[in-house]
ZAMI-657641 format. One record per residue: x, y, z of N, C-alpha, C, O in turn; residue in one letter. Coordinates in steps of 0.2 Angstrom, whole numbers, padded with zeros to 4 digits, always signed. Example, Ala and Ser with C-alpha at 12.3 -4.5 7.8 and 13.67 -1.06 7.14 Angstrom:
+0066-0028+0039+0062-0022+0039+0066-0016+0039+0071-0017+0042A
+0064-0011+0035+0068-0005+0036+0064+0000+0039+0067+0006+0040S
***
This chain:
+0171+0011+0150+0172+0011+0143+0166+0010+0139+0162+0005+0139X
+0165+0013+0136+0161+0014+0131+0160+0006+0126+0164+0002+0127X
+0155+0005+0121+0154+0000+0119+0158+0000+0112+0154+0000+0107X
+0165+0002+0110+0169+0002+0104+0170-0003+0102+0172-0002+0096X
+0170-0008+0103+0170-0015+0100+0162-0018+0100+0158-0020+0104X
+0163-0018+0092+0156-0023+0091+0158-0029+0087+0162-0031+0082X
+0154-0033+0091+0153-0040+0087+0150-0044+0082+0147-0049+0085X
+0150-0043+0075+0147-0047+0072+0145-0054+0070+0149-0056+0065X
+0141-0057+0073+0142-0064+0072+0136-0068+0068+0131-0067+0070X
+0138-0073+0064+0133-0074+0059+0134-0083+0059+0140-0085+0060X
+0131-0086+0058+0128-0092+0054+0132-0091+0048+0132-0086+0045X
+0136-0096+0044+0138-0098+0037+0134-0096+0034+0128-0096+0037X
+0134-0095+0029+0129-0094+0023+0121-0093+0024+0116-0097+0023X
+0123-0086+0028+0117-0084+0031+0117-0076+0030+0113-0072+0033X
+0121-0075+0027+0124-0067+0023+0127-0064+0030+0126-0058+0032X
+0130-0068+0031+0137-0063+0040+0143-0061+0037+0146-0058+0040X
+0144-0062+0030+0148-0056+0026+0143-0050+0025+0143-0045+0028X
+0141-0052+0021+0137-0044+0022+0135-0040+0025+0135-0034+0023X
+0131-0044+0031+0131-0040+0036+0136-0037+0038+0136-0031+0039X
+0142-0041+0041+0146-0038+0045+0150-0032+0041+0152-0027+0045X
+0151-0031+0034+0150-0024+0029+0145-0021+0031+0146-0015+0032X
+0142-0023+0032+0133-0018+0034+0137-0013+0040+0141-0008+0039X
+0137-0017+0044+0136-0015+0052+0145-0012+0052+0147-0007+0055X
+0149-0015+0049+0157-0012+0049+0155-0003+0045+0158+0002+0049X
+0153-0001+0041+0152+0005+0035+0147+0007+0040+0144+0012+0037X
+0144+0006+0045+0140+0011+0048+0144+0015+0054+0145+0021+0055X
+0146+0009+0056+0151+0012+0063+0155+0017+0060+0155+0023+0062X
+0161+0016+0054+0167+0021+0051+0162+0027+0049+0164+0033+0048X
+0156+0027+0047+0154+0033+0047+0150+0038+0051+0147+0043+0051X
+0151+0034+0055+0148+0036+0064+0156+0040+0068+0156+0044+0073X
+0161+0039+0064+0166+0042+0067+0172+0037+0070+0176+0038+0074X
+0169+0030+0066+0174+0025+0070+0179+0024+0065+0180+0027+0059X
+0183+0018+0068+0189+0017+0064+0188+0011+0056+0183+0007+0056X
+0192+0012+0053+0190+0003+0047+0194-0001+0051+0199+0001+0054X
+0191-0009+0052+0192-0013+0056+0199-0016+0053+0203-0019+0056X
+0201-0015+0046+0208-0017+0042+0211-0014+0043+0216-0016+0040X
+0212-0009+0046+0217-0005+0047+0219-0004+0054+0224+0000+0055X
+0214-0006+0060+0216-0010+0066+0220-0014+0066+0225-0015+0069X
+0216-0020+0062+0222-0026+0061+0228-0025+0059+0232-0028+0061X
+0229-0021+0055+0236-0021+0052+0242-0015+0058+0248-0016+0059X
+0237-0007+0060+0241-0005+0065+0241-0008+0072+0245-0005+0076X
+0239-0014+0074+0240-0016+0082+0242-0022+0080+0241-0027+0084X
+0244-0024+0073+0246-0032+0075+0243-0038+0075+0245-0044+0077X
+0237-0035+0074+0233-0044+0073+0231-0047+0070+0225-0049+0069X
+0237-0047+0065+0235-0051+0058+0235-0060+0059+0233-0064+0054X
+0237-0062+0065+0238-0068+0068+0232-0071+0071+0230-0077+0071X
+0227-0063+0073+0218-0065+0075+0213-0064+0070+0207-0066+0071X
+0216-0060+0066+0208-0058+0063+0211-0061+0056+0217-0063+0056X
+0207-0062+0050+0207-0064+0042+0208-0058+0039+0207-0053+0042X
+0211-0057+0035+0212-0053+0030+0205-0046+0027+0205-0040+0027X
+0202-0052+0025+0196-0051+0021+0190-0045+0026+0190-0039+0026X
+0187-0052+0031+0183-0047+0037+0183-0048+0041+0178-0049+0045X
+0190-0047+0043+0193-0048+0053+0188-0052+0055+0183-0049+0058X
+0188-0058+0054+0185-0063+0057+0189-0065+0062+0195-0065+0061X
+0186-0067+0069+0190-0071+0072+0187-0074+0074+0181-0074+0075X
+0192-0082+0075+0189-0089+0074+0185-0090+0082+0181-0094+0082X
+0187-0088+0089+0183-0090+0094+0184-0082+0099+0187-0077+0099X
+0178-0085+0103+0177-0078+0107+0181-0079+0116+0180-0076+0121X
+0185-0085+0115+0189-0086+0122+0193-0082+0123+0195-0079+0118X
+0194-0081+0130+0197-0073+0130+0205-0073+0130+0208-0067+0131X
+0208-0080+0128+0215-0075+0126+0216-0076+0118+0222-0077+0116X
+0211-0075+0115+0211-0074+0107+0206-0065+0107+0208-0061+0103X
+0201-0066+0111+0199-0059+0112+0201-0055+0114+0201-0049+0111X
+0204-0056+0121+0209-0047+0122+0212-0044+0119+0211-0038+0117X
+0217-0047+0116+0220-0042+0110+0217-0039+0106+0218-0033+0104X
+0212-0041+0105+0209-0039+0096+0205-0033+0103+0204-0027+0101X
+0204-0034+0109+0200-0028+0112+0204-0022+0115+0201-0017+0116X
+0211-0023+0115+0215-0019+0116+0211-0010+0112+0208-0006+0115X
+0214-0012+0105+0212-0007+0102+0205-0002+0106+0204+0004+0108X
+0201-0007+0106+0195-0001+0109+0195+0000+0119+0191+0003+0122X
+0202-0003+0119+0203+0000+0126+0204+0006+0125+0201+0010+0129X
+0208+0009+0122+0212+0016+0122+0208+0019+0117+0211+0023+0112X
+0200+0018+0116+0196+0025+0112+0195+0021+0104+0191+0025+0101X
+0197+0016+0103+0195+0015+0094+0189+0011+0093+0189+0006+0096X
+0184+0013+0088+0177+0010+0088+0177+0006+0081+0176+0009+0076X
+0177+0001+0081+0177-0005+0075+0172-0011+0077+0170-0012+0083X
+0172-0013+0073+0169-0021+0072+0174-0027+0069+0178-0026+0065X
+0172-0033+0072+0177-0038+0068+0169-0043+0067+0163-0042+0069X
+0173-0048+0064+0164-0055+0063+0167-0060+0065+0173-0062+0064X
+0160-0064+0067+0163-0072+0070+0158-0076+0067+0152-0074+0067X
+0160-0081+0066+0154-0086+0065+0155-0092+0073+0154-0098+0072X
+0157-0090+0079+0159-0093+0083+0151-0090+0089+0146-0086+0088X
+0155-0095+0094+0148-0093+0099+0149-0088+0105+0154-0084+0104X
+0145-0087+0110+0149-0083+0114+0149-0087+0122+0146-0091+0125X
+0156-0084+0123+0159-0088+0129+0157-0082+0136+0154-0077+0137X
+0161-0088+0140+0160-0082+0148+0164-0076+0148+0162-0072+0152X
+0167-0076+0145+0172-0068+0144+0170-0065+0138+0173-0060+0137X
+0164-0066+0134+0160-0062+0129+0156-0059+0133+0156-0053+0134X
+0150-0064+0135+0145-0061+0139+0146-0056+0144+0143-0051+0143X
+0152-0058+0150+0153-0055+0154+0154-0047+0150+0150-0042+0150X
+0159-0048+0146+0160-0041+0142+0156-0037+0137+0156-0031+0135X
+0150-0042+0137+0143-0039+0134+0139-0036+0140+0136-0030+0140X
+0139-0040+0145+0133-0038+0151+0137-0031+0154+0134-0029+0159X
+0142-0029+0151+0144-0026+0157+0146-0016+0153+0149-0011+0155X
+0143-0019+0145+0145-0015+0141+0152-0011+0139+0154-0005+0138X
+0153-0017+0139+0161-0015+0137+0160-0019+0129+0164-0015+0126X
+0158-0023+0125+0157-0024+0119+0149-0024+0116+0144-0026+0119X
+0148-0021+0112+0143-0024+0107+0141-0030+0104+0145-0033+0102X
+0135-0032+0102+0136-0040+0099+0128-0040+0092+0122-0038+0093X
+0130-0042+0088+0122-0044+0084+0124-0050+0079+0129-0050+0075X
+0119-0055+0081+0120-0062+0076+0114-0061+0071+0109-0058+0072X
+0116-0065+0065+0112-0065+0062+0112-0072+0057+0117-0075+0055X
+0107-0075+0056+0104-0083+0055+0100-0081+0052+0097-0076+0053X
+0100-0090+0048+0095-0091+0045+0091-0098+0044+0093-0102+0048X
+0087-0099+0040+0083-0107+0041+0090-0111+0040+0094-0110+0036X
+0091-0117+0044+0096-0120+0040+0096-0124+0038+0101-0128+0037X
+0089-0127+0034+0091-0129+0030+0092-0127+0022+0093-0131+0018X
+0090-0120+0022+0093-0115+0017+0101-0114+0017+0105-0114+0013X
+0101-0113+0023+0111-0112+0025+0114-0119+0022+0120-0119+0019X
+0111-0123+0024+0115-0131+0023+0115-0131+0014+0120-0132+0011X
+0110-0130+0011+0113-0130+0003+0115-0125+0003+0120-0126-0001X
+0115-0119+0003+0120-0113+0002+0129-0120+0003+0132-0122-0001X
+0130-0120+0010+0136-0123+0009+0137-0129+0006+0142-0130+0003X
+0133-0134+0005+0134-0137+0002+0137-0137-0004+0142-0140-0006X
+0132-0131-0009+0133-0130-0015+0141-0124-0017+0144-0123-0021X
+0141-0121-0010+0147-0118-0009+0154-0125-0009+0159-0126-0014X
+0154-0128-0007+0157-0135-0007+0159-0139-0013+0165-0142-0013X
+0153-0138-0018+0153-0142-0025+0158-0138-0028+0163-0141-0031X
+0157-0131-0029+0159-0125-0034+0168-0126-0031+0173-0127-0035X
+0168-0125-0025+0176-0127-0021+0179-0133-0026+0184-0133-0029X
+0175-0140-0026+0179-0146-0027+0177-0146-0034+0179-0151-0036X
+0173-0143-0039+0175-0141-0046+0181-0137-0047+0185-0140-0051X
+0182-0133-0045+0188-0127-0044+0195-0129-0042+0200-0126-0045X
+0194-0135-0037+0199-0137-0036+0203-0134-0033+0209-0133-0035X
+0200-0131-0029+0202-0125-0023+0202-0128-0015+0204-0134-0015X
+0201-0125-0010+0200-0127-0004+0195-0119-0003+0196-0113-0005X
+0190-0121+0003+0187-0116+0005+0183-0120+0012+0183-0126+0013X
+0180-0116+0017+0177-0119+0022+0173-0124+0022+0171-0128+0026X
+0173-0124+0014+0163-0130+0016+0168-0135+0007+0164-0138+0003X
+0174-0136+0005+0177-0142+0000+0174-0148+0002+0173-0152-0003X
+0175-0150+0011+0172-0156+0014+0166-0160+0011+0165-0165+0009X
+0164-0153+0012+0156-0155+0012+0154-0159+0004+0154-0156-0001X
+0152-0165+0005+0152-0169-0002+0145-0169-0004+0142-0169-0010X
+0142-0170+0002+0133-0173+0002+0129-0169+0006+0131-0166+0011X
+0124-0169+0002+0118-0164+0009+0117-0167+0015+0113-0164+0020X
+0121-0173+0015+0118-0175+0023+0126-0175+0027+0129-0178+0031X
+0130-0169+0023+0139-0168+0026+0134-0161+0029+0134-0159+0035X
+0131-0157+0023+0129-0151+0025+0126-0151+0032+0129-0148+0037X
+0122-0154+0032+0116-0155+0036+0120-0159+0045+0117-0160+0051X
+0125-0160+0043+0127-0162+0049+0135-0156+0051+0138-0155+0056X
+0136-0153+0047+0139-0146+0044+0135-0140+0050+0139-0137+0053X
+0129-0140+0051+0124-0135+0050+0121-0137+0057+0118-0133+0060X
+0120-0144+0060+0120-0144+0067+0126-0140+0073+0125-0138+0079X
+0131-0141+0069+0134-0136+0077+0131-0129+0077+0130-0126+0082X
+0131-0128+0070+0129-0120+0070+0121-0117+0071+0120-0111+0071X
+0117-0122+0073+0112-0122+0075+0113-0122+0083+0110-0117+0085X
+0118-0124+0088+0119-0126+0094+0122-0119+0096+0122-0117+0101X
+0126-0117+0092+0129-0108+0091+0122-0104+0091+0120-0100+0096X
+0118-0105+0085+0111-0099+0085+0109-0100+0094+0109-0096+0099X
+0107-0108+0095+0103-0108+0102+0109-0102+0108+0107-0098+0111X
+0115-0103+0108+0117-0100+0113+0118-0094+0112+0119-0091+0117X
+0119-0089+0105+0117-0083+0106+0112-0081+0108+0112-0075+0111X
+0105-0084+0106+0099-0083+0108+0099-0081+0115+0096-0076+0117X
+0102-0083+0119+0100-0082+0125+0107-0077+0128+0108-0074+0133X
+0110-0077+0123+0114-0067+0127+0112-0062+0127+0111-0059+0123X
+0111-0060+0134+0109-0053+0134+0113-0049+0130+0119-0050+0129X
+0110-0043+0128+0113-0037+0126+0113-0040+0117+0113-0035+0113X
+0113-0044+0116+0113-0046+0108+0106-0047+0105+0101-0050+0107X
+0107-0042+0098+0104-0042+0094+0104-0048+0089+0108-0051+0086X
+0096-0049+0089+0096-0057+0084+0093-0053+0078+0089-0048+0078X
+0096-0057+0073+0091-0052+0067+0093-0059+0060+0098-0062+0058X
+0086-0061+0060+0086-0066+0053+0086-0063+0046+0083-0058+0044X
+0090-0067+0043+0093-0067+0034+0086-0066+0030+0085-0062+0025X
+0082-0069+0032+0075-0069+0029+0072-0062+0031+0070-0059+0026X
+0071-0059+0037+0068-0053+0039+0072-0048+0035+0068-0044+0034X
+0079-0048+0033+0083-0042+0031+0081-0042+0023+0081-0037+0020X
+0080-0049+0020+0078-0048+0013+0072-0044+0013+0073-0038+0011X
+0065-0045+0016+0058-0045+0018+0059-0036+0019+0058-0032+0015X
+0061-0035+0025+0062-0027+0029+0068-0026+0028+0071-0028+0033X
+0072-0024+0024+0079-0022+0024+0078-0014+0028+0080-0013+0033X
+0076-0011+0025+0073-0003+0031+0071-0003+0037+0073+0002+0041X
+0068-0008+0040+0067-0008+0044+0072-0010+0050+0072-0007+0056X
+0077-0017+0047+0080-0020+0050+0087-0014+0049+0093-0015+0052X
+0086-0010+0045+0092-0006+0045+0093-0001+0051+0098+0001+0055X
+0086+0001+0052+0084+0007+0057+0087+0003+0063+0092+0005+0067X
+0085-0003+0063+0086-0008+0071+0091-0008+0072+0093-0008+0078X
+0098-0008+0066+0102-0011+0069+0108-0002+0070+0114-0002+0072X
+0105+0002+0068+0109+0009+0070+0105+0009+0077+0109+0009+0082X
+0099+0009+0078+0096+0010+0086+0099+0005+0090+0100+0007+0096X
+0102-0001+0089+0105-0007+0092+0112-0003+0097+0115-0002+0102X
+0114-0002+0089+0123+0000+0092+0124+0007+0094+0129+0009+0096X
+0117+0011+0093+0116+0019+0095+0122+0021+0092+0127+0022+0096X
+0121+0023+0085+0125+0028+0082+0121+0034+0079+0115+0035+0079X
+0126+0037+0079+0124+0043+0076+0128+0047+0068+0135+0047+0067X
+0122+0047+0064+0126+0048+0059+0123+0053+0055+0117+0055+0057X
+0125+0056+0050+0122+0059+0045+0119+0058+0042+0119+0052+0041X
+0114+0060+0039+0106+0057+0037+0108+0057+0029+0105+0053+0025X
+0112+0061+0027+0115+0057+0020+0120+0052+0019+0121+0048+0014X
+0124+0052+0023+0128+0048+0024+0125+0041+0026+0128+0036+0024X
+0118+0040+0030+0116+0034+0032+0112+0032+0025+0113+0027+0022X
+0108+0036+0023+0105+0032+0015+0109+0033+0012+0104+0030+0009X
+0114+0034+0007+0122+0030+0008+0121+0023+0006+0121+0019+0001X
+0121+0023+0013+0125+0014+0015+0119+0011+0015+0118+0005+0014X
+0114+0014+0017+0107+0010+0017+0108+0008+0010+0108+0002+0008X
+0107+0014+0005+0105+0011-0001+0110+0005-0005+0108+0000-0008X
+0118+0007-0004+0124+0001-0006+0123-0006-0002+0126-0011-0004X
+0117-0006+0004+0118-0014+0004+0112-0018+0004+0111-0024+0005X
+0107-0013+0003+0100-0016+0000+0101-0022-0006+0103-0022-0011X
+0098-0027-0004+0099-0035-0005+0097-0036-0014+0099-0041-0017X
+0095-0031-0016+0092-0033-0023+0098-0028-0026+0098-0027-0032X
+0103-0026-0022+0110-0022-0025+0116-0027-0022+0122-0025-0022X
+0114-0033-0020+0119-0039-0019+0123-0041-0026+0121-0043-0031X
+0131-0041-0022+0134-0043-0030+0139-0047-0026+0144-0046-0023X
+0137-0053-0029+0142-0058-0029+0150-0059-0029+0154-0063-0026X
+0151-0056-0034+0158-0054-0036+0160-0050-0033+0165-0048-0035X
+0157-0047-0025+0162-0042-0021+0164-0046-0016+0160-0050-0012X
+0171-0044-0015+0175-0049-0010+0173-0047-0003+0173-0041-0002X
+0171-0051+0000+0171-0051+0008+0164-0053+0008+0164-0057+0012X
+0158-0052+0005+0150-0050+0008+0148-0058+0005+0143-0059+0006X
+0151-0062+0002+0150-0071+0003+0141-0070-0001+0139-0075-0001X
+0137-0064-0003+0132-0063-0006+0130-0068-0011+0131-0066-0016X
+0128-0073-0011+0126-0080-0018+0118-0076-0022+0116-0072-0026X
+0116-0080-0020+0106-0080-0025+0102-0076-0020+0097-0072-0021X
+0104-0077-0013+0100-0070-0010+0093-0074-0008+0090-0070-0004X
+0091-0080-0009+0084-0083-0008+0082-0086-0003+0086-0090-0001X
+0076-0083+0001+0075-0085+0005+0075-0094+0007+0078-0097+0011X
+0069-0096+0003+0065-0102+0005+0068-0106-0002+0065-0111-0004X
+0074-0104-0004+0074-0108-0010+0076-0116-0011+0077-0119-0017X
+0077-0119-0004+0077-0125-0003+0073-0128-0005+0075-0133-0007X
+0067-0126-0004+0061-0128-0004+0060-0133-0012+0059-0139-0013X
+0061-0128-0015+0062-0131-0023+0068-0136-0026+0069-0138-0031X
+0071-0137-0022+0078-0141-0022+0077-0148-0021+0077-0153-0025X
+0076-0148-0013+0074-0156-0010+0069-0159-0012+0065-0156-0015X
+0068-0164-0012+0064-0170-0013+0059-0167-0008+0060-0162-0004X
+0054-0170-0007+0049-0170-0001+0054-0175+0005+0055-0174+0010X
+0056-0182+0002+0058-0186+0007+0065-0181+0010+0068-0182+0015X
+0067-0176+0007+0073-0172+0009+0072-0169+0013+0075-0170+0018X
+0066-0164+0011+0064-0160+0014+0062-0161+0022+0064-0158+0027X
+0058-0167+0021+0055-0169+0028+0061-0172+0033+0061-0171+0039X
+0067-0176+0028+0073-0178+0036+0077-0171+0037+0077-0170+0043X
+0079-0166+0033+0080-0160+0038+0076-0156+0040+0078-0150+0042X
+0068-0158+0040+0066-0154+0043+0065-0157+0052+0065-0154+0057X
+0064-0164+0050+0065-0166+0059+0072-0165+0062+0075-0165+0067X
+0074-0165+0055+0083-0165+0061+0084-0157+0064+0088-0154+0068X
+0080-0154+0060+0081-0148+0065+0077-0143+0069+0077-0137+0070X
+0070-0149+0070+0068-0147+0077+0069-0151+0081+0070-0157+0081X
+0067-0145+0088+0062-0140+0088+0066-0133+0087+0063-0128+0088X
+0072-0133+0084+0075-0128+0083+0071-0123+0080+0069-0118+0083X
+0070-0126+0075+0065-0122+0068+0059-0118+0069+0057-0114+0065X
+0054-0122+0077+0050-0119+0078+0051-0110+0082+0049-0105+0081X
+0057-0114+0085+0059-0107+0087+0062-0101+0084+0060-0095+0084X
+0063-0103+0082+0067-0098+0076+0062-0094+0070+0063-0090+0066X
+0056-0099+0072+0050-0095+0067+0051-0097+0061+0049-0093+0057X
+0053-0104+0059+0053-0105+0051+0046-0112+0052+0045-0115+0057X
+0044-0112+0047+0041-0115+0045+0042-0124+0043+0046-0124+0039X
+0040-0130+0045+0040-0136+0041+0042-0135+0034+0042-0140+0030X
***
């Protein structure tokens, strides 16, 4: 079996909606199917989200189902912000699934949610990050999901690609991620879509892509220095790895 199931998996507020739009509108114009209309013909509206067939873990009796469909020939995408397990890898190493994660510094991620948090409990809503009261809820928010980046980091067959790299190179990381999932598409149809998810055509107000301010390093100007400096040790040697800077 061919690799008909791709997996997009992101870091919170690390733009894993949009990407996973990226990477979703590349496959349907490769000749695949839309992932919302899998969930709704095969019945898995019990696994995937409405919005961007998210599912919540990649254990394997939450995954087979959702893998069904690309058993019998259907090529989609769903998104996870989860990690990968022994029945992911296996099904990555053996090319039966596709996989690409994408992250970001987190202490840029950590006030993204936070601030996602505040706007929630102004609102008087619920949303994943309402919890979050304080930058040090954030920041302990944003350690599991550092411990998810280290363990995809080490999956074969998975594409890592940073939120900062796609603002920076968006062309290039576009190229990367068609050569990644080896599609084949129309050369107008690909600048298309290239051009609708280039980062400075981010719009907030479209549901599913979680798109906010778009800023790299914009923590920076937020925190205090004494801020800056505790989540910068709370998240090494992470950071070093990952290529971000003190």
């Amino acid at each position: 079996m061919s690799r008909n199931l791709t997996i997009s998996a992101g870091m919170p507020r690390a733009g894993s909606g949009w990407y996973y739009n990226l990477v979703h509108d590349l496959i349907v114009a490769s000749g695949g199917q839309n992932a919302r209309e899998i969930r709704k013909k095969y019945y898995l509206q019990r696994l995937l989200t409405e919005v961007n067939c998210n599912i919540s873990t990649l254990k394997i009796l939450r995954l087979s189902p959702v893998l069904i469909p690309a058993l019998i020939g259907n090529k989609y995408a769903v998104k996870t912000h989860a990690g990968p397990t022994r029945f992911s890898d296996w099904l990555n190493q053996n090319g039966r699934i596709g996989t690409v994660y994408i992250y970001r510094d987190p202490r840029a991620a950590m006030l993204s949610a936070y601030e996602y948090g505040q706007k929630a409990i102004k609102q008087n809503r619920k949303n994943a990050f309402f919890q979050i009261k304080t930058l040090d809820d954030a920041a302990e928010f944003m350690k599991f999901y550092v411990k998810v980046w280290a363990a995809w980091s080490q999956a074969e067959e998975t594409m890592l690609v940073r939120y900062e790299d796609l603002l920076a190179d968006y062309n290039v990381e576009f190229d990367r991620l068609i050569g990644h999932l080896e599609l084949q598409l129309d050369k107008n149809e690909s600048k298309k879509i290239c051009e609708q998810y280039k980062p400075e055509k981010g719009d907030p107000g479209r549901k599913g892509t979680h798109f906010s301010k778009g800023e790299a390093d914009r923590f920076r100007g937020v925190f205090s220095q004494t801020q800056l400096n505790q989540f910068t040790a709370m998240f090494e040697p992470e950071l070093s790895v990952m290529g971000y800077q003190p």
